[in-house]
N, C-alpha and C positions, 0 to 999 in steps of 0.2 A: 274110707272110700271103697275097699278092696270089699266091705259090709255090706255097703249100701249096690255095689255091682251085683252080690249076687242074692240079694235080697229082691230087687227090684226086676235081676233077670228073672228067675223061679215064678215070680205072681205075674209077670208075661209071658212064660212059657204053661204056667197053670188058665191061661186064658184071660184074666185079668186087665182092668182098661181105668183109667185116668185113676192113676193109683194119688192118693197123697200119703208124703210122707209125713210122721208127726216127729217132731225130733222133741224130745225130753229129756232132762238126767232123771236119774233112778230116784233119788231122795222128793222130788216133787212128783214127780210128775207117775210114779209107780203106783202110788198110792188113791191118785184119781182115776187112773185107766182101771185098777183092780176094783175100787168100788162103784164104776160101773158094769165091773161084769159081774159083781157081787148083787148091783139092786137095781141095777138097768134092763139098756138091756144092750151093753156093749158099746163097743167102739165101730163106727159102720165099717162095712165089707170091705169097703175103698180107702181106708186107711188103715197107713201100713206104721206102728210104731216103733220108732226108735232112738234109742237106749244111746248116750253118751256120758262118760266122767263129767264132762262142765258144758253149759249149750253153748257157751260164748266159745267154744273148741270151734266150733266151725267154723269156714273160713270161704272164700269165694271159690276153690278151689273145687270142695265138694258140692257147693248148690250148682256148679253149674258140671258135675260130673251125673249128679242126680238126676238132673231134668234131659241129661245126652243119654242116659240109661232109662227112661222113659215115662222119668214121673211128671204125672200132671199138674201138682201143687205143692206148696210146701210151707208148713206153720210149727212156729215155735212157740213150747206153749212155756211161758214163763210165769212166774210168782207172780199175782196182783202187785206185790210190794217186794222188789228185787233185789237180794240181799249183795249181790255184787253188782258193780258195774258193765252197765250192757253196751252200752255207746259204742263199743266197739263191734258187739254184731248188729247195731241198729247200722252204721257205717256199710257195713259190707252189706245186708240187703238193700241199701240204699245205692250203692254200685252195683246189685245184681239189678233190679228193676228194671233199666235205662238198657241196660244188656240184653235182657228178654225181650222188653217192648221193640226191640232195636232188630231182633232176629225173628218175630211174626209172633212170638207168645200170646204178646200182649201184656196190659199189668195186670197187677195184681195178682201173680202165682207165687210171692213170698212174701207173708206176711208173720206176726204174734199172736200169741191167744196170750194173755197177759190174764189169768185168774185162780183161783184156790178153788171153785166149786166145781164138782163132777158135771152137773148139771148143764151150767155154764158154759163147758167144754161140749157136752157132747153137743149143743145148739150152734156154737160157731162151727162146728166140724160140719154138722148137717146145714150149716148157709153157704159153704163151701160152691160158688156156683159149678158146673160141669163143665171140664175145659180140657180140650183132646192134649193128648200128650204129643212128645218129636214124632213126625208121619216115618222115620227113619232113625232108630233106638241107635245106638253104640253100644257095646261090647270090649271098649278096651278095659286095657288094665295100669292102673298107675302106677309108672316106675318112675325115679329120678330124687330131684331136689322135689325143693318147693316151688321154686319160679319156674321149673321146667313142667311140675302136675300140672302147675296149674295153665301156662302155656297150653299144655295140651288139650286139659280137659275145657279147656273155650274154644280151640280148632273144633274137635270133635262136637261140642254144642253144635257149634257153627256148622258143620257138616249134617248134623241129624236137624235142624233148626226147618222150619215153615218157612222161612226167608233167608237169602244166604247174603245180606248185606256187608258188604266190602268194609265201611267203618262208622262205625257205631260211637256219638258223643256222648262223654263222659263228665260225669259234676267234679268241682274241683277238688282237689286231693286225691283224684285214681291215681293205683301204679300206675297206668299204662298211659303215653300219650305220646306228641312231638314236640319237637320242640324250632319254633320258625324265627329267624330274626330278621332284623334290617339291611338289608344289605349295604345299602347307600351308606349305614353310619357304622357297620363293622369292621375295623381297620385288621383285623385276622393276627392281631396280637393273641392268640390262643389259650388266655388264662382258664378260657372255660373248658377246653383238656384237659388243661391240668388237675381243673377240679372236680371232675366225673367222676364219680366211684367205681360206675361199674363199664366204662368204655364207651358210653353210644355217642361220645365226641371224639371224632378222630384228627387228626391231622395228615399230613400225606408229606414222607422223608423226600421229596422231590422236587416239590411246589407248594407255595403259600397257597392252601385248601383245608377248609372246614369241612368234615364229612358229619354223616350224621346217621344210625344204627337204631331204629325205631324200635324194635323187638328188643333193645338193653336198655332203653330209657325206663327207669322209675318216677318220674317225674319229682327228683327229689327236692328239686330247685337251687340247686347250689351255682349251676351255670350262669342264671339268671340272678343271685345275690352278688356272684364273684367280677360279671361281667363291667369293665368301666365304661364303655358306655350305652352301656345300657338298651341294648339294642335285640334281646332276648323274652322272648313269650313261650310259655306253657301252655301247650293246649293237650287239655286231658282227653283220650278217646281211646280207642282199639281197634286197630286196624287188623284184620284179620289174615291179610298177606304178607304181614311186615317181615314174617319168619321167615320166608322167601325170598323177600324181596333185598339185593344191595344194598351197599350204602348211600345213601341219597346225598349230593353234594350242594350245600349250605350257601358257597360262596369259595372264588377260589380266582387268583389275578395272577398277572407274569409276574415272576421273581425282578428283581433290580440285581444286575451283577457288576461286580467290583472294577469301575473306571481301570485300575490298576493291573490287575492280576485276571479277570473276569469269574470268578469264583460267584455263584448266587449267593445272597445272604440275608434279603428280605424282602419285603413288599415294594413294588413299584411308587404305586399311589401311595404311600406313607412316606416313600423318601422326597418323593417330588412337591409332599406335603409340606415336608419340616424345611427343604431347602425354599421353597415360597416366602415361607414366613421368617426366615433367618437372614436371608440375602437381602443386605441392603436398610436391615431394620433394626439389628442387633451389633452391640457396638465388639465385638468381637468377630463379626463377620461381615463387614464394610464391603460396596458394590462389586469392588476391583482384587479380593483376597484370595488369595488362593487358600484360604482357613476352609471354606466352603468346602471343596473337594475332598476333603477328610471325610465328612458324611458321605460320600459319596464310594467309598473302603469300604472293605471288610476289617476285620478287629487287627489280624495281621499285617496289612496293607498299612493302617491308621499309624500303628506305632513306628511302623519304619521310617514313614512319611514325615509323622511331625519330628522323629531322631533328626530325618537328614536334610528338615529345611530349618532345624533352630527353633521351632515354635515355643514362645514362653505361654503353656497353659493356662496362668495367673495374669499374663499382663493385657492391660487394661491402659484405654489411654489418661490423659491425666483429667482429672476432675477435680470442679475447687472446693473447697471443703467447706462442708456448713455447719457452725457455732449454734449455741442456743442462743445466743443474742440476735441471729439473725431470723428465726424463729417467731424470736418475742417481740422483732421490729416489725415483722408481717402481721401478726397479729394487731398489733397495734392501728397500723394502717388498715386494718380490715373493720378496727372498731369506729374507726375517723369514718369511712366511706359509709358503715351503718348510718350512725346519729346525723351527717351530713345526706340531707335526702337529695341537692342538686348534684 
């Protein structure tokens, strides 16, 4: 990146306009550009070659530092017949496209030259149609990680870009995206904190709240695997304020606090949930029991509680036992009522 900054500054300051870049490794791609300046008649004025260890090195990080530095196009010229796997930079101009076209580019300013002949080349390079580069170049310089170059070097696009579109949709599998759920069926049990890698699910030490950090989402999908009920969508995009912007809250209810003691300890709606369905229905919490009010505790509360009314955990009231004989009497009768059709 630090190459292609001052590569692309210099043929802007030498006056220079819709440059394209050619990106090649040496073992291909040296040998075509040299035997047209051997028996051609070059590579045109507007294309700027260059040189990397392996093309599939590149990464979204750089096309879009390139095109904020002021280039106009950008093509990779690769093997007719590609001796390593490309899929993974066909991947990444397939996430740059949507990006460009999404900030006023337009498509089609990165594509492949995929051939062995000089000839060949120089004819795609000259169909190249003429396409103005950012009305507003960049200048910086890439420091940091990786997630953070490339952070910035799409601010920066974004900032030099023809359109300065707020969020730009992405195909599935981009890092970047949000993540939306249901609210009505998310009961804010928070497994899907727990399963973030890199943070953009928060929780809140306070109150039963889902937060949500758009600028740390990878959209890795674990939230949406881990979630049980399933109430979790991916949606791939880039929002280009996210860096800025808070944490956007997901969903968030009154805590329930402990009859007892009044200590908070969990969701409202989830307790008033399970005492619905228990009360009255379940033969260990019969209309009139005071078993009920245990849910209704914190973990403290619970055990004091059932110490000091006697509760037996285990007991159960009596049930009458069923034989396999009584089994094979049902059965029985069930074969009588078939062959008897009255």
């Amino acid at each position: 990146m630090r190459k292609l900054r001052v590569l692309l500054m210099a043929y802007r300051e030498a006056g220079g306009e819709q440059a394209v870049v050619l990106i090649h490794d040496d073992p291909h791609g040296a040998p075509l550009i040299d035997a047209l300046a051997r028996f051609s008649d070059g590579l045109p004025a507007h294309v700027l070659p260059f040189a990397v260890n392996e093309i599939t090195q590149i990464g979204l990080e750089s096309i879009a530092a390139a095109f904020a530095y002021g280039a106009s196009a950008m093509r990779f010229l690769l093997r007719a017949r590609p001796l390593h796997d490309v899929s993974g930079l066909l991947r990444t101009m397939a996430l740059a496209d949507p990006i460009l076209t999404g900030l006023g580019f337009g498509s089609g300013r990165v594509a492949t030259i995929e051939t062995d002949d000089p000839d060949l080349l120089l004819e795609a390079l000259r169909a190249i149609p003429a396409m103005p580069p950012a009305p507003r170049p960049a200048s910086f310089r890439p420091l940091g990680g990786k997630r953070s170059v490339l952070r910035f070097a799409l601010s920066e696009l974004h900032r030099a870009a023809p359109e300065r579109a707020g969020v730009v949709a992405l195909p599935k599998g981009a890092p970047f995206g949000a993540v939306e759920i249901n609210a009505g069926g998310c009961t804010l049990c928070l497994s899907c904190v727990s399963a973030c890698p890199t943070g953009a699910l928060r929780d809140d030490p306070e109150r039963p709240m889902l937060r949500f950090v758009e600028d740390a989402c990878v959209q890795c999908g674990l939230c949406q695997a881990t979630c049980p009920e399933h109430v979790i969508t991916l949606k791939p995009q880039i929002d280009f304020d996210a860096a800025r912007a808070p944490a956007r809250i997901l969903k968030a209810e009154e805590p329930f606090c402990c009859i007892r003691c009044g200590k908070p300890f969990g969701v409202k709606s989830t307790i008033d949930r399970v005492v619905g369905k228990l009360e009255g229905k379940h033969w260990m919490y019969p209309g009139s029991s005071r078993r009920l009010e245990v849910i209704k505790m914190c973990d403290d509360c619970r055990v004091a509680f059932t110490t000091e009314e006697g509760f037996d955990p285990f007991g159960a009231p009596s049930q009458t036992l069923r034989t396999t004989d009584d089994y094979l009497r049902e059965r029985e009768a069930l074969k009588r009522a078939d062959r008897d059709p009255s």
